[in-house]
C-alpha positions as CSV (number, residue, x, y, z in Angstrom):
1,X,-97.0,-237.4,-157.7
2,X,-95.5,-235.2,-160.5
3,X,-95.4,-231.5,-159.5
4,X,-97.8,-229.9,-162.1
5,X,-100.7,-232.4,-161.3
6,X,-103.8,-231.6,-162.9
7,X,-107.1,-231.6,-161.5
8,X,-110.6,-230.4,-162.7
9,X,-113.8,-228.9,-160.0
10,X,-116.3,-229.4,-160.9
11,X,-120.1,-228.0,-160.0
12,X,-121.6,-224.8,-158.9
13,X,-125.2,-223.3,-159.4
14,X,-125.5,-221.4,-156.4
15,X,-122.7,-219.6,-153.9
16,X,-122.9,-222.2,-151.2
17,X,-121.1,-224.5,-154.0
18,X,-119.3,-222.1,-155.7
19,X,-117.4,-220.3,-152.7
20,X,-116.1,-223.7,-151.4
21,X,-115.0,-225.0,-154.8
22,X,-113.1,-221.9,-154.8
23,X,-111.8,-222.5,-151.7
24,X,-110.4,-225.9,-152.4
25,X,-108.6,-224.8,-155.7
26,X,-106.7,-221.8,-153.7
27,X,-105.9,-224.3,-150.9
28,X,-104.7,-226.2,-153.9
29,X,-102.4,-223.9,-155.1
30,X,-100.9,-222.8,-151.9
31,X,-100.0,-226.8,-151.2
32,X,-98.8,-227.1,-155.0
33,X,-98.2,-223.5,-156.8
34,X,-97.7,-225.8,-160.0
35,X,-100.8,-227.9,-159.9
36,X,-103.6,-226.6,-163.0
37,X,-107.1,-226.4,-162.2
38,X,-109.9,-226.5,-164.6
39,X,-113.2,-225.8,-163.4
40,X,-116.5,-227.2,-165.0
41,X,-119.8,-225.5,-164.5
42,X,-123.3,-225.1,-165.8
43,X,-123.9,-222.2,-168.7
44,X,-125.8,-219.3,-167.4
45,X,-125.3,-220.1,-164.0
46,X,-122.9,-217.8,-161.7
47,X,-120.0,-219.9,-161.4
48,X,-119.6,-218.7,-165.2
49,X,-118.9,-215.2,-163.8
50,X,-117.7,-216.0,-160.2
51,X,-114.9,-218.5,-160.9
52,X,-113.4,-215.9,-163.8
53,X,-113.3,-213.7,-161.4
54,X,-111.3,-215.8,-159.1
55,X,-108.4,-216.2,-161.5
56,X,-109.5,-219.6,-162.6
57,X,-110.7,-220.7,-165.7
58,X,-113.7,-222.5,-166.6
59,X,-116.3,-224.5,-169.2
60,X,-120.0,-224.7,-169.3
61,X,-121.8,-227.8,-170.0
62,X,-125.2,-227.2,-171.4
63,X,-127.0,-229.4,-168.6
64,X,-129.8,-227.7,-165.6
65,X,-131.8,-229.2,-163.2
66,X,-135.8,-230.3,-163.4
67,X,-138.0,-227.6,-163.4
68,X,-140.5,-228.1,-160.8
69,X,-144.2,-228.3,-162.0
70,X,-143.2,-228.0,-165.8
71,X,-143.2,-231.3,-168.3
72,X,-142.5,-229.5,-171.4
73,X,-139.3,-227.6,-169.9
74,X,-138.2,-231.0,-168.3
75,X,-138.8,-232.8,-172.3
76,X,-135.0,-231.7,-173.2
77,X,-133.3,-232.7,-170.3
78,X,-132.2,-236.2,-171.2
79,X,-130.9,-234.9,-174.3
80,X,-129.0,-232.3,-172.7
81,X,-127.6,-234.9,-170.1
82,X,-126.2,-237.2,-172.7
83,X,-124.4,-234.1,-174.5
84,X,-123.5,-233.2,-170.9
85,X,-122.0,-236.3,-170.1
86,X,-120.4,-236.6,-174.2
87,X,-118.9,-232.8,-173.6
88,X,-117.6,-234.0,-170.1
89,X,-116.0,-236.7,-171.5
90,X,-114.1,-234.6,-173.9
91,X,-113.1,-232.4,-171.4
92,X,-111.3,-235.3,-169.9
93,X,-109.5,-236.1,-172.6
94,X,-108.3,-232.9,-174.0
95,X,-107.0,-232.0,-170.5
96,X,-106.0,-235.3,-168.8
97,X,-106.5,-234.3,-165.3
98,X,-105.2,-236.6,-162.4
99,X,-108.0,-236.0,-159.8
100,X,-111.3,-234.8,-160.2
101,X,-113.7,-232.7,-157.4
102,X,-117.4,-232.4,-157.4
103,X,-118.9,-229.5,-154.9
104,X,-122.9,-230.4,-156.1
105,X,-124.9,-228.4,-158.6
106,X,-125.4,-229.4,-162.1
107,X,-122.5,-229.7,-163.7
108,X,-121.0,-231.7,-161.2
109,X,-123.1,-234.9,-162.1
110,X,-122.0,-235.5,-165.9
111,X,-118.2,-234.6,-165.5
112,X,-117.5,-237.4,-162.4
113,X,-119.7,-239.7,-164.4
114,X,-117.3,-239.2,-167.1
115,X,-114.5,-239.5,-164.7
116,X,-115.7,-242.9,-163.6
117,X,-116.0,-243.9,-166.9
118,X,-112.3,-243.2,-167.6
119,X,-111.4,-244.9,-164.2
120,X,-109.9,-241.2,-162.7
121,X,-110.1,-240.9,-159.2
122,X,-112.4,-238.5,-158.0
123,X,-113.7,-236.9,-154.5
124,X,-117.1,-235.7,-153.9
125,X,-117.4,-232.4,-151.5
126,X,-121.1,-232.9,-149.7
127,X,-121.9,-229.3,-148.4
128,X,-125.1,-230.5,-146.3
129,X,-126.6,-233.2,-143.7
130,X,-128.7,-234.4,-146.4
131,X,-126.9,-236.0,-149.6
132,X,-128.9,-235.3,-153.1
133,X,-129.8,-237.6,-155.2
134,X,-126.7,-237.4,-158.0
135,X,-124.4,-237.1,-155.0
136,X,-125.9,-240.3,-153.4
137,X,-125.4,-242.1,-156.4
138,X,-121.9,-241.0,-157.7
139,X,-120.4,-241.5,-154.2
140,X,-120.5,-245.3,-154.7
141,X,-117.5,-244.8,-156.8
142,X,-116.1,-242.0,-155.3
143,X,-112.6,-242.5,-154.0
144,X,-113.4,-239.7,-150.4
145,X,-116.5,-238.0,-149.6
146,X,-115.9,-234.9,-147.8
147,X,-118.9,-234.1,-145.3
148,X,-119.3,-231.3,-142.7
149,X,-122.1,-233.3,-141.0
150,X,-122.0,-236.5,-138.8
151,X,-124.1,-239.2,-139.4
152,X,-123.5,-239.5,-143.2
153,X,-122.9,-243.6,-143.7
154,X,-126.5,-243.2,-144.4
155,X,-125.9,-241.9,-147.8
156,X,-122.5,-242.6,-148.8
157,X,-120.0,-245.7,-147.8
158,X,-118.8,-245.3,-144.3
159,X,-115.2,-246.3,-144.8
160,X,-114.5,-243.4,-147.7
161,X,-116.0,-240.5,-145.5
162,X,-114.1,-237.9,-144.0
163,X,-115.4,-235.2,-142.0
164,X,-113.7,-232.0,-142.8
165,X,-115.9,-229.1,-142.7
166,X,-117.2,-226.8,-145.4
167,X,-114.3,-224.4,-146.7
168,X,-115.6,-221.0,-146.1
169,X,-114.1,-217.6,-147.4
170,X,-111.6,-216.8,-144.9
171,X,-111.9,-213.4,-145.2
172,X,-115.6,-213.0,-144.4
173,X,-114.9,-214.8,-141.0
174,X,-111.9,-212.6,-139.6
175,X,-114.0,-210.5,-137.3
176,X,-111.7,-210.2,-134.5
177,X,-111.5,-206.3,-133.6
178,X,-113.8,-205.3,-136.3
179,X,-116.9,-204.5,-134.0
180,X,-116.3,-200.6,-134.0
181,X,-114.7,-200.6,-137.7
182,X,-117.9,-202.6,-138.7
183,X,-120.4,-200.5,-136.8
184,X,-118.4,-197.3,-138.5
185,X,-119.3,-198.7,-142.1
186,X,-122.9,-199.3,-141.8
187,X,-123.2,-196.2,-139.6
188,X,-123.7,-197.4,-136.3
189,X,-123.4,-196.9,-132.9
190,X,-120.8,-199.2,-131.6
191,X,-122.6,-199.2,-128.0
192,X,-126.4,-200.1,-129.1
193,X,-127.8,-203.6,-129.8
194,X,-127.7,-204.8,-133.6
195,X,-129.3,-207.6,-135.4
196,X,-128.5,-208.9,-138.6
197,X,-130.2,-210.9,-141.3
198,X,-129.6,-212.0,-144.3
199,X,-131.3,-214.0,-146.2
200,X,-128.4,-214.5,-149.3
201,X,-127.4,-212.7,-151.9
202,X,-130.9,-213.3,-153.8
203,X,-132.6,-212.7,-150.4
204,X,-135.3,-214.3,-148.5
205,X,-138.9,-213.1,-148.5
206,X,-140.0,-214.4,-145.2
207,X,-137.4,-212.7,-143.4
208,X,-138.0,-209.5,-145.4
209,X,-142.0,-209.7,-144.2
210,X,-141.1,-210.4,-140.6
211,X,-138.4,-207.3,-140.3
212,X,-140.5,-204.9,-142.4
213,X,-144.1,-206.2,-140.2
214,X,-141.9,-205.5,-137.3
215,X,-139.8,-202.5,-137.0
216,X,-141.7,-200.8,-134.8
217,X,-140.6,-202.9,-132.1
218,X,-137.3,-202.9,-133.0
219,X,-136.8,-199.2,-133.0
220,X,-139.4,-199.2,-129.2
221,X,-136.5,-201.3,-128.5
222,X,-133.6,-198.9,-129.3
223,X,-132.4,-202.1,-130.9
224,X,-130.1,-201.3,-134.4
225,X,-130.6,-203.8,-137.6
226,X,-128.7,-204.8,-140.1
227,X,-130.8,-205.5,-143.1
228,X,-129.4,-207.6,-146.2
229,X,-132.8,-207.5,-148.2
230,X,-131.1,-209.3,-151.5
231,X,-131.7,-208.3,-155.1
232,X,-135.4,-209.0,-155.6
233,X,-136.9,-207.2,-152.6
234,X,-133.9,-204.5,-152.4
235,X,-136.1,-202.1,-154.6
236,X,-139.8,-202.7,-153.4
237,X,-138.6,-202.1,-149.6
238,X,-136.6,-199.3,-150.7
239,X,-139.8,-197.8,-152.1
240,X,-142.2,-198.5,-149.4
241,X,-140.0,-197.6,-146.4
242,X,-137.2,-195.0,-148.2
243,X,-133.6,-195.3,-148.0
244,X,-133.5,-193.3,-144.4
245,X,-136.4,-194.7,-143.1
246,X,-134.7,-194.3,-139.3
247,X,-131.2,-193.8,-137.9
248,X,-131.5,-197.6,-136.6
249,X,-132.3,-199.3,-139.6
250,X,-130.0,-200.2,-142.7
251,X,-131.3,-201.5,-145.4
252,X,-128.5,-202.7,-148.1
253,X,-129.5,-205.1,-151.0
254,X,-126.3,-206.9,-150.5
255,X,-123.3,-207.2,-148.0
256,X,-119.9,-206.5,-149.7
257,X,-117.9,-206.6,-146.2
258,X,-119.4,-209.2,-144.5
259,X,-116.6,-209.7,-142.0
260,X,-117.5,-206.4,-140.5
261,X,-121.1,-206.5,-140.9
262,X,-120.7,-209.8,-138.5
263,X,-118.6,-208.4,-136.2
264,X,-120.8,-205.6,-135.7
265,X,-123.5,-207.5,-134.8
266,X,-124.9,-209.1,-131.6
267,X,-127.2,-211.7,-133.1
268,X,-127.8,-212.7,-136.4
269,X,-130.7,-214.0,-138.3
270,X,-129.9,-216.4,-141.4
271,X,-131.6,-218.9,-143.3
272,X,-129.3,-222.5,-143.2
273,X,-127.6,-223.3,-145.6
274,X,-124.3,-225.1,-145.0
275,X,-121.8,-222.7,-146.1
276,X,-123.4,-220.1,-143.8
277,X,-123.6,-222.1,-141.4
278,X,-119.7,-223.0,-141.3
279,X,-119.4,-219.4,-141.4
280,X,-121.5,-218.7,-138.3
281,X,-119.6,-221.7,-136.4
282,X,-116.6,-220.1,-137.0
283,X,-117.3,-216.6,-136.5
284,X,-119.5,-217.4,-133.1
285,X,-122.2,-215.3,-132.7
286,X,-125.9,-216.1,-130.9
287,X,-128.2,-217.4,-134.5
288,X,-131.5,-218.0,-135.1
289,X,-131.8,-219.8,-138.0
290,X,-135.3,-219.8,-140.2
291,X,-134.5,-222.6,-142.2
292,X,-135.8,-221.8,-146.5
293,X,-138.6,-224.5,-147.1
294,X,-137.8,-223.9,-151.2
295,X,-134.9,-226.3,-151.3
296,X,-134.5,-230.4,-151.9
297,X,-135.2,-232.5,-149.7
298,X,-135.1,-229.7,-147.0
299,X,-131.7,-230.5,-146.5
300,X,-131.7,-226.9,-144.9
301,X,-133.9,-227.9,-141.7
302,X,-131.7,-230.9,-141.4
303,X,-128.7,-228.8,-141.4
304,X,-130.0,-226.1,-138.7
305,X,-130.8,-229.5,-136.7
306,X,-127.6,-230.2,-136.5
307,X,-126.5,-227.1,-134.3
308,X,-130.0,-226.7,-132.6
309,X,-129.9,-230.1,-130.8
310,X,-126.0,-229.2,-129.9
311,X,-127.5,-226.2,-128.4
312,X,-126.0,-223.7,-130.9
313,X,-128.6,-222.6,-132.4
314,X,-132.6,-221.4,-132.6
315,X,-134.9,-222.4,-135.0
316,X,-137.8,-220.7,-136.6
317,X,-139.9,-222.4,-139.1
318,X,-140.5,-220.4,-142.0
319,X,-144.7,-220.6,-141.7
320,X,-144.6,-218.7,-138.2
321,X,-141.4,-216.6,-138.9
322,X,-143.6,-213.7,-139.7
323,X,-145.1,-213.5,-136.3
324,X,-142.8,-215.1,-133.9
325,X,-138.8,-213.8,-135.2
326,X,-138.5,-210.4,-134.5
327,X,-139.9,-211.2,-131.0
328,X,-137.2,-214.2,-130.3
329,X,-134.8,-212.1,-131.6
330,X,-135.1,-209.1,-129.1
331,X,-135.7,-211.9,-126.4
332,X,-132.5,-213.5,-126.9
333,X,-130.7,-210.1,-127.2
334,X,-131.8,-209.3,-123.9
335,X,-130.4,-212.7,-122.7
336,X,-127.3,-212.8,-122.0
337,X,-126.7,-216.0,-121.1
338,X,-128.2,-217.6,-123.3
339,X,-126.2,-216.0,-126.0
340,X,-123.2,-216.7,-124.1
341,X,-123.9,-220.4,-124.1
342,X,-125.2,-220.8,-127.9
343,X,-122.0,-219.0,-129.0
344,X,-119.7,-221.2,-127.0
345,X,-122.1,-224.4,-128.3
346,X,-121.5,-223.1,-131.6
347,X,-117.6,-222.7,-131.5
348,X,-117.3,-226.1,-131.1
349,X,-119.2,-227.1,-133.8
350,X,-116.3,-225.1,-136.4
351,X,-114.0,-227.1,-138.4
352,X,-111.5,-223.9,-139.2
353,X,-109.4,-226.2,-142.4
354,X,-111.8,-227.6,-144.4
355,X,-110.3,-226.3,-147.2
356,X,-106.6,-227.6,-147.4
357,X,-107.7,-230.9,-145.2
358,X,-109.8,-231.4,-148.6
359,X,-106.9,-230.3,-150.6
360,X,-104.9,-232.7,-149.1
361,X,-107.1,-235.1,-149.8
362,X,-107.4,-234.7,-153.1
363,X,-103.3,-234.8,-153.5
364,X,-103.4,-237.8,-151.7
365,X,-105.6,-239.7,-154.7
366,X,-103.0,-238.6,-157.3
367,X,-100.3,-239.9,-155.1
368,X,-102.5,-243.0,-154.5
C-alpha cells in the first residue's frame, strides 16, 4: 500500500449516514495521516453542509430518491441517475482513488456503480438490520459489507460480511461523570428522576403528542423531562406551552451536548434508528424505543427488534405511543430492576470500534 492512499465516501442524506461516514474518514486519518479522502454526496442534502464542516471536502451529484405518491416528480429520475452515474464516473477518474466506501443515501448508489465499473474495490457500510434495495444489489460486488446487525447473509453474501458496529460520534457517548455537569446545563436537579426524548434533529411528532398529552403526570410525578422537540414542532410547542412552562420541563429544539444531556438522564425515549441505537448501547441507559413507521421497509422496527428480544430494550409502536409512553416510561422509572437489567442487556449489545475496525478494513482492500 503506498502511504497517501486515496479513497472516496461516499453517501449521506440523513445524520444516521452522515455521522458514521464521518467517523470512518477520521478513523482513517488517525491510521494513515497521509491518506486523501473525497467525499460524494447528494446536492441539497446536509452532507453538503455537515462534511465541510468536518474538514473534509466534498461533491454533489445531482441524483434523489422517489418521491412517494408523486409520478410527475419521479419522471426525471432516470435521467438524473444516468448523469449521476456519468458525473460519478468522472469523479473517478479525475481523482483515482484506491478504495471506495458507501454509508447509504443517494449518492452512494451511482458512485460504487461507477467504482464497479472501473473494477475498484469498494466496501459497503450497512447501518441497519434491514438492507435497502441499492445496498442489496451493489453488495454482490462489494469486496466487505460492514453490518451492525446479525443475521445479515439474508441480504448480502455471507463470506464478505463483517460485523463491526455502527461508528458513532465519540464524543456524544463519553458520559462518565457527567450526570451533575449535565443536570447543571439543562437546569436540573441532579437528585430528581429525568426522562429524555428525542425524536432527531427534525423531531418526531408522535413523541411530541404523547409528552405534551401527558405532562401532567409527569410533573404529579415529580418526574424532570428532557425534551428534544426538533425544528418543526420547536416553535408550535413553544407557543402553546411557553418557554417556562414548569421548573421540570425543558423544552430545547435541538441537543447541542448530547453527552451530558444522556448522562443526566435516567431513561430515555428515542425512535430507532441505528446510529442511535449504537449510541444508546454504548452509553447504557434503560430505552424505550417507539420505532418511526415513515421509513423503508421499516427497517427501524427491525432494528429496535434486535435489542428488545436481547432484553435491552422496550418497544412502543407508534399508533398507541400517544396513550401508552408516558405511562411505561414512569413505570419503568420506578423499576429499578428492570432498568438495571435492560442496561446491562444493552451493554452487551455495543460494539465500542466500529469505526477504525471499518477503517482497517478498508486499508486492507488497498493492500489486497
Amino acid at each position: 500500500m503506498n502511504n497517501s492512499p486515496k479513497i472516496i465516501i461516499s453517501g449521506g442524506g440523513t445524520g444516521g449516514h452522515i455521522f458514521p461516514a464521518v467517523a470512518i474518514a477520521n478513523a482513517l486519518k488517525r491510521l494513515v495521516p497521509a491518506c486523501e479522502i473525497l467525499f460524494v454526496g447528494a446536492n441539497g442534502r446536509m452532507e453538503m453542509e455537515k462534511v465541510p464542516a468536518a474538514g473534509y471536502k466534498i461533491i454533489g451529484l445531482n441524483i434523489s430518491g422517489m418521491q412517494r405518491g408523486s409520478i410527475v416528480k419521479n419522471l426525471a429520475l432516470p435521467f438524473k441517475v444516468i448523469g449521476s452515474v456519468r458525473r460519478a464516473i468522472q469523479i473517478i477518474a479525475d481523482f483515482k482513488p484506491d478504495a471506495v466506501v458507501g454509508v447509504g443515501g443517494y449518492a452512494s448508489g451511482p458512485l460504487l456503480y461507477a467504482a464497479s465499473l472501473k473494477g475498484i474495490p469498494y466496501l459497503i457500510q450497512e447501518q441497519n438490520s434491514y438492507a435497502g434495495v441499492t445496498n442489496k444489489w451493489l453488495g454482490r460486488k462489494a469486496s466487505k459489507i460492514c453490518v451492525a446487525f446479525d443475521e445479515m447473509d439474508q441480504f448480502f453474501p455471507a463470506d464478505r460480511i463483517l460485523k463491526t458496529g455502527n461508528p458513532v460520534r465519540k464524543e456524544v457517548v463519553d458520559i462518565k461523570g457527567k450526570h451533575h455537569a449535565g443536570a447543571e446545563l439543562l437546569k436540573l436537579d441532579p437528585l430528581k428522576k429525568t426522562i429524555m426524548v428525542t425524536g432527531g434533529s427534525l423531531g418526531a411528532g408522535t413523541l411530541n403528542k404523547a409528552i405534551e398529552k401527558h405532562l401532567p403526570e409527569i410533573i404529579a410525578h415529580d418526574v424532570q423531562v428532557v425534551w428534544q422537540t426538533g425544528k418543526y414542532y420547536y416553535k408550535g410547542i413553544i407557543e402553546r406551552l411557553g418557554m417556562e412552562y414548569h421548573p421540570n420541563v425543558r423544552i430545547l429544539e435541538f441537543l447541542n451536548k448530547m453527552d451530558l444531556a444522556y448522562a443526566a438522564a435516567d431513561v430515555i425515549i428515542s425512535r430507532a434508528g441505528a446510529g442511535t441505537i449504537a449510541e444508546l448501547c454504548l452509553i447504557k441507559k434503560p430505552v424505550i424505543l417507539v420505532p418511526s413507521p415513515n421509513v423503508a421497509e421499516d427497517h427501524q422496527t427491525k432494528n429496535a427488534m434486535a435489542l428488545v428480544k436481547n432484553g435491552a430494550a422496550l418497544l412502543i409502536n407508534d399508533r398507541s405511543a400517544e396513550d401508552t409512553l408516558v405511562k411505561e416510561a414512569l413505570e419503568l422509572l420506578g423499576n429499578k430492576e428492570q432498568c438495571e437489567k435492560l442496561s446491562e442487556n444493552l451493554g452487551k449489545m455495543a460494539l465500542p470500534e466500529a469505526d477504525e475496525i471499518i477503517a482497517g478494513e478498508v486499508l486492507k482492500l488497498i493492500k489486497a
